[in-house]
KERO-558117 format. One record per residue (C-alpha): x, y negated, z negated; residue in one letter. Coordinates in steps of 0.5 Angstrom, whole numbers. Layout:
BEGIN
((X,Y,Z),"a"),
...
This chain:
BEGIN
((33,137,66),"x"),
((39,133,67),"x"),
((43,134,74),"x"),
((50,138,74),"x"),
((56,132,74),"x"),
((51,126,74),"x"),
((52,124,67),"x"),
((55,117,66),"x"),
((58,114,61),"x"),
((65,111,57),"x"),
((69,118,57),"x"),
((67,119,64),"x"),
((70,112,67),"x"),
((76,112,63),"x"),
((78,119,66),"x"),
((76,118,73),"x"),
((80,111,73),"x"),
((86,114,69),"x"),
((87,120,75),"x"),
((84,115,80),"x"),
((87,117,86),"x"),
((91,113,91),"x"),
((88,114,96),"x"),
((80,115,98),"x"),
((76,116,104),"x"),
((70,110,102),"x"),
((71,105,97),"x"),
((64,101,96),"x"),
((65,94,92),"x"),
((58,92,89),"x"),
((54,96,84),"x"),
((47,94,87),"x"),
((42,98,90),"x"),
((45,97,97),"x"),
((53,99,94),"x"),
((50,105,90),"x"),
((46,107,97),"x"),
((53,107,100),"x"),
((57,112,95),"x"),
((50,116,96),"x"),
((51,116,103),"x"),
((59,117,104),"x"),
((60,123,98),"x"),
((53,127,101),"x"),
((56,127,107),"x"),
((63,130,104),"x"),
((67,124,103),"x"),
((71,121,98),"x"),
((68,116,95),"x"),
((70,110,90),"x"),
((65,104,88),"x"),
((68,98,83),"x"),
((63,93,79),"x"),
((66,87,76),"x"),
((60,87,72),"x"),
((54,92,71),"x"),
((51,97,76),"x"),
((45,92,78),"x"),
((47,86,75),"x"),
((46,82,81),"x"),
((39,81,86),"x"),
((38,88,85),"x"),
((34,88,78),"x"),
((31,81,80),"x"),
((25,83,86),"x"),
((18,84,85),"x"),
((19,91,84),"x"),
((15,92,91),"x"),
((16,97,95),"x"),
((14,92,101),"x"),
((11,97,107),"x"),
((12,91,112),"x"),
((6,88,113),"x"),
((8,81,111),"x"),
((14,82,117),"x"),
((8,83,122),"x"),
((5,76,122),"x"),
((12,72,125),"x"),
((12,78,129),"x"),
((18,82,127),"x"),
((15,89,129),"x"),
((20,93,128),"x"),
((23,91,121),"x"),
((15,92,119),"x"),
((16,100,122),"x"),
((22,100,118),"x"),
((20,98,112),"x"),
((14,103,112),"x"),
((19,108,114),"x"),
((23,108,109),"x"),
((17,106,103),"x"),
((14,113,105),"x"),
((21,116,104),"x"),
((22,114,97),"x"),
((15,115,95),"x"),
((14,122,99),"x"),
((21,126,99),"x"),
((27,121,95),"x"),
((25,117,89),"x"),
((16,120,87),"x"),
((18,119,80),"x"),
((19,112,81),"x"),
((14,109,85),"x"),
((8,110,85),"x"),
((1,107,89),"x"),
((-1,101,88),"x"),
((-8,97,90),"x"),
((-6,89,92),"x"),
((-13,86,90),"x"),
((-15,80,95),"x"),
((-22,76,91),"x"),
((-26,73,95),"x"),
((-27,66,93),"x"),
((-30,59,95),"x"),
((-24,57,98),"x"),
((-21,63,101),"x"),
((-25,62,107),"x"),
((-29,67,112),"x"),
((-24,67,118),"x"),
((-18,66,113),"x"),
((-21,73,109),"x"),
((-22,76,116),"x"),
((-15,75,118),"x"),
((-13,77,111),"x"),
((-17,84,113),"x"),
((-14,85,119),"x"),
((-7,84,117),"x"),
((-9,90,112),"x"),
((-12,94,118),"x"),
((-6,93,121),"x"),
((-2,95,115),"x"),
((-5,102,116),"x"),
((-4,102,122),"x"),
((3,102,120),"x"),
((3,106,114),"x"),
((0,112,120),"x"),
((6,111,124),"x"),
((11,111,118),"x"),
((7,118,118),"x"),
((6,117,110),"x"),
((-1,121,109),"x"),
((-7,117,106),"x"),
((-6,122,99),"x"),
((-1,117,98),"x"),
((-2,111,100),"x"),
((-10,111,101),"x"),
((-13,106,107),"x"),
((-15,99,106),"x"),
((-22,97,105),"x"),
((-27,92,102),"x"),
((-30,92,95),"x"),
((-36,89,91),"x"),
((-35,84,85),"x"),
((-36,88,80),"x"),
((-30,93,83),"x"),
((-26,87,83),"x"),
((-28,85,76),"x"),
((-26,92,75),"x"),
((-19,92,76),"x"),
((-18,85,75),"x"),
((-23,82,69),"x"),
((-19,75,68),"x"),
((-21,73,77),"x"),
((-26,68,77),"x"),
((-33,70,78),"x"),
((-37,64,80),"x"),
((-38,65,88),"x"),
((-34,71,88),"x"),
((-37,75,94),"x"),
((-33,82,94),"x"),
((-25,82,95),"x"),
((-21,86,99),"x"),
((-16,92,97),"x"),
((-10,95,100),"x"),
((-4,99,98),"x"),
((3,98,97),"x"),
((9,101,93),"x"),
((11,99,86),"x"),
((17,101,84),"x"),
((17,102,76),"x"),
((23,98,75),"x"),
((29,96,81),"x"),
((34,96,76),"x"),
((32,104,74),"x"),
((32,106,82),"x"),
((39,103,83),"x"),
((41,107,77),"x"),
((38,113,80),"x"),
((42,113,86),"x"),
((49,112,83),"x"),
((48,118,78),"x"),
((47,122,84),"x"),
((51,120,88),"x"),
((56,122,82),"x"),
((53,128,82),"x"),
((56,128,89),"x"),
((63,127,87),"x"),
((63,119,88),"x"),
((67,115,82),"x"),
((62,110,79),"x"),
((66,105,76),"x"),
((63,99,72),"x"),
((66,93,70),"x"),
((71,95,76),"x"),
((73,87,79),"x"),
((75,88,87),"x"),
((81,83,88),"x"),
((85,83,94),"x"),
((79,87,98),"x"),
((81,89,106),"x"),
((80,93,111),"x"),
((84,99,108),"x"),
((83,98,100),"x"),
((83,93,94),"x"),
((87,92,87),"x"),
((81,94,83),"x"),
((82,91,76),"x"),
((80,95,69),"x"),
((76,88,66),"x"),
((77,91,59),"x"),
((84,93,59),"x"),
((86,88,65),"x"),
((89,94,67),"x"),
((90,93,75),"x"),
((91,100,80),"x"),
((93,99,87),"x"),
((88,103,92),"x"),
((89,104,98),"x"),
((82,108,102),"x"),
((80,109,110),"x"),
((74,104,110),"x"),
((72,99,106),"x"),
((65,97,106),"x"),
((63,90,102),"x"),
((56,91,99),"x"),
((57,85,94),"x"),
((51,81,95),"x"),
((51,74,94),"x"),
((58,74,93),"x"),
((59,77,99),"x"),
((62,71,102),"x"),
((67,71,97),"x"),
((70,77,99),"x"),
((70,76,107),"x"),
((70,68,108),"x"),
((69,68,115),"x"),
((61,70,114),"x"),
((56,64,111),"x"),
((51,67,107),"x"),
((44,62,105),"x"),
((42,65,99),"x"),
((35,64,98),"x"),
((32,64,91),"x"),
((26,68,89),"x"),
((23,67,81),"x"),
((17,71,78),"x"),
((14,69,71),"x"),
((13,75,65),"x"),
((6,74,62),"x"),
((3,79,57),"x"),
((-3,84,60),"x"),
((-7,82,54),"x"),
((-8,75,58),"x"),
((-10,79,64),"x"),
((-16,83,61),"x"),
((-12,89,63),"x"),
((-10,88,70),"x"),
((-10,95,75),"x"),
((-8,92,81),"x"),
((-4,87,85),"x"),
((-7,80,84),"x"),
((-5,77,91),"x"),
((-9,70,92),"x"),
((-8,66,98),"x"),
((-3,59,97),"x"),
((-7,53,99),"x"),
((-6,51,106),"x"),
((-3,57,109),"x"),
((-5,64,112),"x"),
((1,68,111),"x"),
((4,66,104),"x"),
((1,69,98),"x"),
((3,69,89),"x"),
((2,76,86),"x"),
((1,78,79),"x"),
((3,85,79),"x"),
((2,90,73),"x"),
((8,92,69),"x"),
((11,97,64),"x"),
((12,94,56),"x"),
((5,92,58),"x"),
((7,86,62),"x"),
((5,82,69),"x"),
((10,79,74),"x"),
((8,73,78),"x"),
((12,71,84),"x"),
((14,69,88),"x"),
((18,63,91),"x"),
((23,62,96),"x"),
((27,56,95),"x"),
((35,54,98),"x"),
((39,55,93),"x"),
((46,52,96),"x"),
((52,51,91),"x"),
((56,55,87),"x"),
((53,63,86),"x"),
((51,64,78),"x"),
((51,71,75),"x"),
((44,69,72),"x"),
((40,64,76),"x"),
((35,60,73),"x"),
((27,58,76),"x"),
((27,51,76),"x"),
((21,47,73),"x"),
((17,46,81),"x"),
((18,53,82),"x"),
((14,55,76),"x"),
((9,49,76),"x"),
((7,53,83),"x"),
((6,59,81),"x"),
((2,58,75),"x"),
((-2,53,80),"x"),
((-4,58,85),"x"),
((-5,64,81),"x"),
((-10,60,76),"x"),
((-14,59,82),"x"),
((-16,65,81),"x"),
((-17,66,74),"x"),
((-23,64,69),"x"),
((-18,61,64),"x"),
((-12,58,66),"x"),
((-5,60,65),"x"),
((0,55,61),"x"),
((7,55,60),"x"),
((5,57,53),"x"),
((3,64,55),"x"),
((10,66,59),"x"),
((14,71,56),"x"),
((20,69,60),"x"),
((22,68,67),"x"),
((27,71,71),"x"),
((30,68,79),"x"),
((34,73,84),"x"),
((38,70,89),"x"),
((37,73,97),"x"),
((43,74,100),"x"),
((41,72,107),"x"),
((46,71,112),"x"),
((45,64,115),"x"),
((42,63,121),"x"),
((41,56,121),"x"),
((33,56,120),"x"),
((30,50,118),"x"),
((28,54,112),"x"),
((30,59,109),"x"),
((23,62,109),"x"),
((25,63,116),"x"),
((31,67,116),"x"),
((30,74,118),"x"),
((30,78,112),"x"),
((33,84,117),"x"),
((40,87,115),"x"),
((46,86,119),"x"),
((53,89,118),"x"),
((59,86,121),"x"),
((66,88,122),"x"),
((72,84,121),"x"),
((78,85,125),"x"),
((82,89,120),"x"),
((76,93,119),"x"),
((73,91,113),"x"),
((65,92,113),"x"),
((60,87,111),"x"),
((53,89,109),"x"),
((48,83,107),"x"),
((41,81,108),"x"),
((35,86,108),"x"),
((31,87,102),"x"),
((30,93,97),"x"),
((25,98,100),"x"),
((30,99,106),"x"),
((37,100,103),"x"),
((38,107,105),"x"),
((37,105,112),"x"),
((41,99,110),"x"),
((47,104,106),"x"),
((46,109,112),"x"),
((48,103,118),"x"),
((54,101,114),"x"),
((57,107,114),"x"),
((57,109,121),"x"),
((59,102,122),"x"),
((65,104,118),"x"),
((66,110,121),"x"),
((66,107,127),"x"),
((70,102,126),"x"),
((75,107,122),"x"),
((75,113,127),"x"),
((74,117,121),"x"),
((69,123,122),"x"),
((65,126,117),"x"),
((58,130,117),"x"),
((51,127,119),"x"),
((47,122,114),"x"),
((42,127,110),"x"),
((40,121,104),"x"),
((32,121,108),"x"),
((31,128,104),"x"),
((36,128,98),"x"),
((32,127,93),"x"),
((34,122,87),"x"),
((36,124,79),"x"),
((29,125,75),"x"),
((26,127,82),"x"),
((21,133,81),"x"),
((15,136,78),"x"),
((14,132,71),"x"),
((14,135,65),"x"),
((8,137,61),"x"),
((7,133,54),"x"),
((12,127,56),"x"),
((9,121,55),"x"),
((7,118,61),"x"),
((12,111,60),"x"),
((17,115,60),"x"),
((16,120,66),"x"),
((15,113,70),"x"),
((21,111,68),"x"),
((25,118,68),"x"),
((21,123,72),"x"),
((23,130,70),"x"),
((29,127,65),"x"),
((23,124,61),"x"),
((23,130,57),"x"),
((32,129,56),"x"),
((30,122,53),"x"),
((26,125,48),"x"),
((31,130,46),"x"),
((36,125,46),"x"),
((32,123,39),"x"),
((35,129,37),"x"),
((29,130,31),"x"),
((29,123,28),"x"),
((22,120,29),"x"),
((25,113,28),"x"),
((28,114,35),"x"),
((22,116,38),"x"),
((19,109,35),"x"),
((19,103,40),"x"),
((24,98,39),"x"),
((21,91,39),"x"),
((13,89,38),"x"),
((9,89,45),"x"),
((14,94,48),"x"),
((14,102,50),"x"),
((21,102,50),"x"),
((24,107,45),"x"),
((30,107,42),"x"),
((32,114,45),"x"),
((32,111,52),"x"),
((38,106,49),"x"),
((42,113,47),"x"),
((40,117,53),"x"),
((42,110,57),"x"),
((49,110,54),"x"),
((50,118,55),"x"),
((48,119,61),"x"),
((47,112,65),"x"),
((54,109,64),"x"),
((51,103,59),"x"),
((57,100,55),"x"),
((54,95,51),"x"),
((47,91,48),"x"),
((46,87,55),"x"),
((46,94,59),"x"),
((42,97,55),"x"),
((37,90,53),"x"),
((37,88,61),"x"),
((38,93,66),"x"),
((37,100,64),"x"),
((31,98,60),"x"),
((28,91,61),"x"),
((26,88,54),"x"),
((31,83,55),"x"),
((25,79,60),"x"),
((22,78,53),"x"),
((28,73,50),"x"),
((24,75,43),"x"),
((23,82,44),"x"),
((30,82,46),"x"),
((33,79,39),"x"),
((28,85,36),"x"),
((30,91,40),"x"),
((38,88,39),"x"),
((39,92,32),"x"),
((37,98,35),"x"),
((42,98,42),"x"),
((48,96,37),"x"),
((46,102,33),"x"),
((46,107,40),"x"),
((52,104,43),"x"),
((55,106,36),"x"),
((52,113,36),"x"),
């Protein structure tokens, strides 16, 4: 069941940018998982909220990630306590109370091989045991995320057939968040905090942005509006320097390679294999929906200009297929790849000698005329993030409003799932999976799934361009679905989300 006033689509922002006011409580510039949970925070807590996109809602590092929800547990290891509670913090609320519908347990399988030593392996488990300990904490109960344990080999061939099995000698398992898409979890929290009376405007450039408003320029018309607002909050990502230059971020690339399931045998867990000559570094090969593998992850300096689409290099996918080859029977070649995708981290610079060493926890900081700036941190802690920021604002602003309640507002699709929905669907949407199927109204075709390889039907182009403000073929292909990882998948899915827009 849809959610009264959260649909999104073309009619609705071009009515709420015709009446925009001129004056608002919040404006939010950037439509990224973090800015869409900022306009959540400010109109559940009764505020008046715009948020401006100059391109798409997740266009930037917000649809890159791995598509974890990271307990913390990598944080422990260079000592950061306290980021790894709040991580596990959060990735309870989203799996218990906020979001259940999109993340789900996921088993991360560690094979035990001949070069994965007997220390190394215990210090693994230990940090797994640690991450239990981190998981009662964050008073996450085991139902949900069961504890860490070791396994026999043929358990480990079981949710990973393509592992090696010469002088494989066990494995261990541990549990973590996935989410079923990053870019899905951004659109649910903008449709909420619509629900909530927030303006979500896309294709919505903020220009002239100070601490008291912005020019917001209609990228289709060219249409510029002045607006004033009391707080305004710079959740731009990698572009956020560009809007207050006194803060120097250290952008960090992280890439991921797209491989078909059909090469792992069926892969049921996390394939986490151990890069050579460290202990705290680590490629996975996580399962996907659209029968897919993800493998990643790299994290490489990315100075220079900021592109809208960044590209792995040729080292960084030489690397990943090197390590994770050491744990397969038949190596991977780059024919096997279906696509790549990079995202770039938004660190702030502290002068690390590496941008692996920067810390990954978030900072807000205030200019002088009271522009806020959120950046760094990662996907699994933007309410917290999103709730810090506010109350930054709201400070800086002496503005006062109701307190934060985002920890127990469950999103748009959260509830129980619907019975005879097809379970693609239901992870995607939760209880709107059976609306994406109506939204077929009768015809069969649009049930069918839209390229070779993929269960992406073209109902969910329709339902994205009524209900998830998709205006064109890329935010169909790209974001709301993700065909558009599969370059060839995409030019066969391409007639189907021209047929949607044209609906």
């Amino acid at each position: 069941m849809i959610v009264e006033n959260s649909a999104l689509n073309r009619a609705r922002r071009e009515r709420e940018l015709g009446d925009l006011p001129r004056r608002v409580d919040v404006l939010v510039v950037g439509g990224g998982v973090t800015g869409a949970g900022v306009a959540l925070d400010a109109a559940s807590r009764g505020l008046s909220v715009v948020l401006a996109e100059k391109h798409d809602l997740a266009f930037g590092t917000s649809r890159w990630s791995s598509k974890l929800v990271h307990g913390g547990l990598r944080y422990l290891a260079s000592g950061a306590v306290g980021i790894a509670h709040e991580s596990a913090v959060e990735r309870g609320i989203l799996m218990t109370r906020t979001a259940p519908h999109l993340v789900r347990a996921l088993p991360q399988l560690v094979p035990l091989l001949p070069e994965l030593s007997h220390a190394n392996a215990a210090l693994i488990r230990a940090g797994f045991a640690a991450g239990d300990v981190l998981r009662i904490a964050a008073r996450t109960p085991g139902s949900v995320l069961p504890r860490a344990r070791t396994i026999r080999s043929t358990a480990v061939v079981e949710h990973a057939p393509s592992v090696r099995t010469d002088g494989l000698r066990g494995g261990l398992l541990a549990y973590d968040g996935q989410l079923a898409d990053d870019a899905r979890l951004v659109v649910a929290i903008a449709r909420t905090a619509a629900a909530h009376g927030a303006r979500v405007l896309t294709l919505c450039a903020a220009e002239q942005v100070t601490g008291t408003g912005a020019v917001l320029r209609d990228t289709l018309t060219g249409t510029a509006i002045d607006l004033d607002a009391r707080m305004v909050v710079n959740a731009a990502g990698v572009w956020a320097g560009a809007i207050a230059p006194d803060i120097t971020l250290r952008p960090s690339r992280g890439t991921h390679l797209v491989v078909s399931q059909e090469r792992f045998g069926g892969l049921a867990a996390g394939l986490t294999v151990p890069v050579a000559g460290t202990i705290n570094r680590f490629v996975f090969a996580l399962p996907a929906l659209d029968h897919r593998v993800y493998i990643g992850l790299t994290d490489e300096d990315a100075p220079g200009e900021i592109p809208d689409v960044p590209t792995p290099s040729e080292s960084e996918i030489d690397f990943l297929l090197d390590t994770i080859n050491t744990a397969l029977r038949e190596p991977l070649t780059r024919a096997d790849l279906l696509g790549t995708y990079s995202g770039l981290r938004p660190l702030l610079d502290t002068g690390g000698s590496s941008t692996a060493d920067i810390s990954r926890k978030h900072a807000v900081l205030t200019a002088s005329d009271g522009l806020v700036t959120i950046v760094g941190g990662k996907l699994t802690t933007y309410r917290r993030m999103a709730e810090d920021a506010l109350d930054a604002a709201l400070s800086a602003s002496g503005v006062g409003a109701g307190r934060c309640v985002t920890a127990t507002l469950p999103l748009v699709g959260a509830g129980a799932a619907p019975s005879g929905a097809p379970s693609h669907l239901v992870r995607r949407y939760g209880v709107e999976a059976a609306d994406v199927v109506a939204a077929a109204a009768g015809d069969a075709a649009l049930l069918e799934p839209v390229a070779d390889g993929v269960d992406t039907i073209a109902a969910e182009f329709r339902f994205a361009v009524t209900n998830e403000l998709a205006l064109d073929e890329h935010d169909l292909l790209e974001r709301r679905t993700r065909v558009g990882l599969d370059p060839r998948a995409a030019e066969q899915a391409r007639l189907a989300a021209i047929a949607a827009l044209r609906a």
